[in-house]
C-alpha positions as CSV (number, residue, x, y, z in Angstrom):
1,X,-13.9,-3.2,-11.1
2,X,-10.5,-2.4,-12.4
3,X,-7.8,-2.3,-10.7
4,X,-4.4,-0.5,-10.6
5,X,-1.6,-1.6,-8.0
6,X,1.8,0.3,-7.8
7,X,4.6,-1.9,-5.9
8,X,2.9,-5.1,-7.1
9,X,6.0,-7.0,-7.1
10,X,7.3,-5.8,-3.7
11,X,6.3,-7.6,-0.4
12,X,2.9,-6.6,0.1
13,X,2.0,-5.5,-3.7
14,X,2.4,-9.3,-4.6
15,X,0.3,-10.5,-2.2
16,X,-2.2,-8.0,-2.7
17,X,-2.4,-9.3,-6.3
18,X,-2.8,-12.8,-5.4
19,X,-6.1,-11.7,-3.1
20,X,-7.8,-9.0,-5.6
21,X,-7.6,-12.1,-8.6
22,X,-10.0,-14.0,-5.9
23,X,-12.7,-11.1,-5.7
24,X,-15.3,-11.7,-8.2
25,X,-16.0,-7.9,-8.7
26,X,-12.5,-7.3,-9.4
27,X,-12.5,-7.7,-13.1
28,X,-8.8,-6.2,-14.6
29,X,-5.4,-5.5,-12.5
30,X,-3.2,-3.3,-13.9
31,X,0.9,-3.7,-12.7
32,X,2.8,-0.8,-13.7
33,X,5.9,-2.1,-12.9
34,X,10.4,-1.7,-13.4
35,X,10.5,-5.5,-14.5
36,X,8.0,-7.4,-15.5
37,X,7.8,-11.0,-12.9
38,X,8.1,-14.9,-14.6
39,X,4.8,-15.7,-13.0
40,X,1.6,-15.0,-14.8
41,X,-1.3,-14.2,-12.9
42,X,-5.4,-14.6,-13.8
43,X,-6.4,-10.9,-14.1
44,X,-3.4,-9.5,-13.6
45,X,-1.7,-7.6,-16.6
46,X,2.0,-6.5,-15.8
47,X,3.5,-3.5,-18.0
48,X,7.4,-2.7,-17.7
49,X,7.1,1.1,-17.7
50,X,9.8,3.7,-17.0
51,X,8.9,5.3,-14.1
52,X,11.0,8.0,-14.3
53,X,8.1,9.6,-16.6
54,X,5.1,9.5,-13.8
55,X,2.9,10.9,-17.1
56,X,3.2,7.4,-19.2
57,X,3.3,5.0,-16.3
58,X,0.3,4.4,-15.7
59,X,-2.7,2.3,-18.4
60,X,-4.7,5.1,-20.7
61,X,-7.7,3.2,-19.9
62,X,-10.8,3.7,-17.4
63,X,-9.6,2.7,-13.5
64,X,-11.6,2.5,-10.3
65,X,-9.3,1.7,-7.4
66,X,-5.8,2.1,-7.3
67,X,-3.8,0.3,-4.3
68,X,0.0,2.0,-3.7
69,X,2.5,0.0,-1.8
70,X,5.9,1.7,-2.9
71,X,8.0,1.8,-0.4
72,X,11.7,1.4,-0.1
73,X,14.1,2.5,2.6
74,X,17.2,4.9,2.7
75,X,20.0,2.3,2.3
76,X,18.1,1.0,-1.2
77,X,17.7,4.2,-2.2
78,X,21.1,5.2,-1.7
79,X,20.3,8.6,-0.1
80,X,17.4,11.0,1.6
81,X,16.7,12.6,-1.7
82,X,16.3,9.1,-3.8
83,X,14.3,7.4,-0.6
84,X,12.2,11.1,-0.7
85,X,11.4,10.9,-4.2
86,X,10.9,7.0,-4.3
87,X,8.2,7.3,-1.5
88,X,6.8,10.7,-1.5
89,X,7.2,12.5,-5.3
90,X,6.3,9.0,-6.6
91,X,3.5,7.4,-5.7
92,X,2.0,11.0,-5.5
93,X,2.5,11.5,-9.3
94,X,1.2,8.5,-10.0
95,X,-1.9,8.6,-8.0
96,X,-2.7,11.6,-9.4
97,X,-2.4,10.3,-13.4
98,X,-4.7,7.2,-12.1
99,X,-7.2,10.1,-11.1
100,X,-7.1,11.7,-13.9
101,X,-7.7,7.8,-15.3
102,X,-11.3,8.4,-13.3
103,X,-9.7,6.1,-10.0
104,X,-12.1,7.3,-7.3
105,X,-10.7,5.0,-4.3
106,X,-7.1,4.9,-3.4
107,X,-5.9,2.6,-0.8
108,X,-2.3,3.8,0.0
109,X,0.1,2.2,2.5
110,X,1.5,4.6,4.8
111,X,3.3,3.5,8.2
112,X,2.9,3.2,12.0
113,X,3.7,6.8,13.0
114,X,3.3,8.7,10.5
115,X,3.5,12.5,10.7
116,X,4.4,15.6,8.4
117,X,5.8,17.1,11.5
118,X,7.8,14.4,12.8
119,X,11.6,14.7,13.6
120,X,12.3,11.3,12.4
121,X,12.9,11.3,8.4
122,X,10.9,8.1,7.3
123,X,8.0,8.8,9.4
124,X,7.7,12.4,8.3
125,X,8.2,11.4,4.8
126,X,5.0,9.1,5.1
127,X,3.3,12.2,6.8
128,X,4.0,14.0,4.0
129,X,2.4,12.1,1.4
130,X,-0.2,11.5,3.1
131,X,-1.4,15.1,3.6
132,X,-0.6,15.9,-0.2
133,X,-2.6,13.2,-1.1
134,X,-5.2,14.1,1.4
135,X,-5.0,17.5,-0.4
136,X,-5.3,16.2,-3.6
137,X,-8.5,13.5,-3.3
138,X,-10.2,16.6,-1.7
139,X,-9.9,18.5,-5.2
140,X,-10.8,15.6,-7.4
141,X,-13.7,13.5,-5.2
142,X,-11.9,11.1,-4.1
143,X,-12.0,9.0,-1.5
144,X,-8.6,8.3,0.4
145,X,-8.0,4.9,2.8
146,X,-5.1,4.8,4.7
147,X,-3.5,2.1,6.2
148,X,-0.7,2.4,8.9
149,X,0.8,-0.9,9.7
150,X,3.4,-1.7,12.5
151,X,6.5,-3.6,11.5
152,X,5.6,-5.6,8.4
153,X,6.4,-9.6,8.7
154,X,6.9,-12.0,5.8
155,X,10.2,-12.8,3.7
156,X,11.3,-10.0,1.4
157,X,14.1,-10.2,-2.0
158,X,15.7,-7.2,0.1
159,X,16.6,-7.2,4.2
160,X,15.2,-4.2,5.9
161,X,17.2,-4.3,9.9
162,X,13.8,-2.7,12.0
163,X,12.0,-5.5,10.0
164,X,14.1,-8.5,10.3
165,X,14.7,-7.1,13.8
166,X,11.2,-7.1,14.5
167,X,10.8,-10.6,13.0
168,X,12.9,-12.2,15.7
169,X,12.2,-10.0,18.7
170,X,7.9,-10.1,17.9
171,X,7.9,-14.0,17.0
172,X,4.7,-14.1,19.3
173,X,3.3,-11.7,16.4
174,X,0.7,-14.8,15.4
175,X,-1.2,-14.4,19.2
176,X,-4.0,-11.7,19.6
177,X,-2.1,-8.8,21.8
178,X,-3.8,-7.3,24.5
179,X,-5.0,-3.8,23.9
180,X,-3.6,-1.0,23.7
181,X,-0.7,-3.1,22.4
182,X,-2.4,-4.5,19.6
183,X,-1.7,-1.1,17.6
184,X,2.1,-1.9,18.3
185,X,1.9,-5.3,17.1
186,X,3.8,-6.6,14.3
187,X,1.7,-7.7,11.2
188,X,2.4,-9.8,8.6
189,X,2.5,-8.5,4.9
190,X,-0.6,-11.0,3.8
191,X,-3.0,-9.6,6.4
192,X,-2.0,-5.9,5.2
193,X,-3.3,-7.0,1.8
194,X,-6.5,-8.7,3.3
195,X,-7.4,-5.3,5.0
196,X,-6.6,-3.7,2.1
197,X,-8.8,-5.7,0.1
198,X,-11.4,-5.3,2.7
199,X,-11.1,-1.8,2.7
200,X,-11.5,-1.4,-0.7
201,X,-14.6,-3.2,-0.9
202,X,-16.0,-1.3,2.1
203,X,-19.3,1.2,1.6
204,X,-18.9,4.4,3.3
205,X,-19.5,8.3,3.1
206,X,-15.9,9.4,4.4
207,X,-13.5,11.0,2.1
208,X,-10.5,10.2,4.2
209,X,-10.4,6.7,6.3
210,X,-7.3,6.3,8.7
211,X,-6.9,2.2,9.4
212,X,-4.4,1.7,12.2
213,X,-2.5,-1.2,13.1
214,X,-5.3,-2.8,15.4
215,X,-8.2,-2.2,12.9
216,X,-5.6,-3.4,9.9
217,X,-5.0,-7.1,12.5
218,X,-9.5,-7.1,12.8
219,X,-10.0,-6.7,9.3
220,X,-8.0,-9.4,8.6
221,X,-9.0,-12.0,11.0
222,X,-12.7,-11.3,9.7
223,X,-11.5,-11.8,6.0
224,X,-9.9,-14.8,6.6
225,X,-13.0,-16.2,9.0
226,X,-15.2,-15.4,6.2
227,X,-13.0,-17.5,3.5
């Protein structure tokens, strides 16, 4: 299986890396990425690109499953128009040249919330992309997984305040919560790329899969129980 990951040097894109090199079916990981990391990685191939031209980004070679974990937020981005573009025009341009690359899975990271029609920017954003992409995997084929974690743990190059916030204020975050809660339940960055893994992998007949919270904290556990 090839691989291609966008955001493979962020938080969850590295890890994510670090578990697709120990499936034995994953055969090639292609990393588009801005700069290219010191650390070299068994199946991994890293290409600086300029993502400012979606068209050349990503690898002219045959792909199967392309993972997305772009992401930023609006005081990286430096404004509502940079963080809209970063996280919605994006990853959809690029999803859509890795389908046109013959990618028939996508695994995309969305968020806790999301929703086209929500009156909070970030969340609505998210919605966004996910209903264009929805849109789009319904004209080519494809088959669509998306994941919507809760506040993400694990130690990033860049401090997000909801997350760091969330870090201190959801240390019990390592305990099973009690359901409902569980869907509110901070996760940490390395199960997110478990599920994701596990999602990936996964047989089934739906073209869109939604994976909240809860079923992202399950599919983790059983990853890690089955190590």
């Amino acid at each position: 299986m090839n691989c291609l990951v966008l955001g493979a040097t962020g938080l969850t894109g590295t890890l994510l890396v670090d578990e697709l090199t120990l499936v034995p079916s994953v055969s090639n990981i292609y990393c588009p990425v801005r700069t290219v990391p010191d650390i070299a990685k068994s199946k991994a191939s890293y290409q600086q690109v300029d993502f400012s031209q979606p068209a050349s980004a990503i690898p002219n070679i045959e792909l199967d499953t392309a993972f997305c974990c772009l992401g930023t937020t609006i005081k990286v981005a430096g404004s509502k128009t940079a963080f809209y573009h970063i996280d919605v025009e994006l990853p959809y341009l690029l999803l859509k040249q890795a389908i046109a690359r013959g990618v028939k899975k996508i695994i995309l990271i969305s968020a806790m919330g999301a929703n086209a029609r929500s009156w909070i920017f970030y969340n609505r954003c998210k919605g966004e992309l996910e209903q264009r992409l929805i849109e789009l995997c319904k004209q080519h084929n494809v088959k669509l997984v998306i994941c919507r974690p809760s506040l993400l743990l694990g130690n990033r190059n860049e401090q997000r305040f909801a997350e760091g916030m969330g870090q201190k204020l959801f240390s019990a975050a390592s305990k099973p919560w009690i359901k409902p809660f569980d869907k509110f339940q901070p996760i940490h960055a390395k199960q997110v790329a478990s599920a994701m893994v596990a999602l990936a992998l996964k047989e089934n007949d739906n073209k869109v899969t939604i994976a909240e919270n809860n079923e992202l904290l399950s599919l983790a556990l059983s990853a890690n129980e089955s190590l």
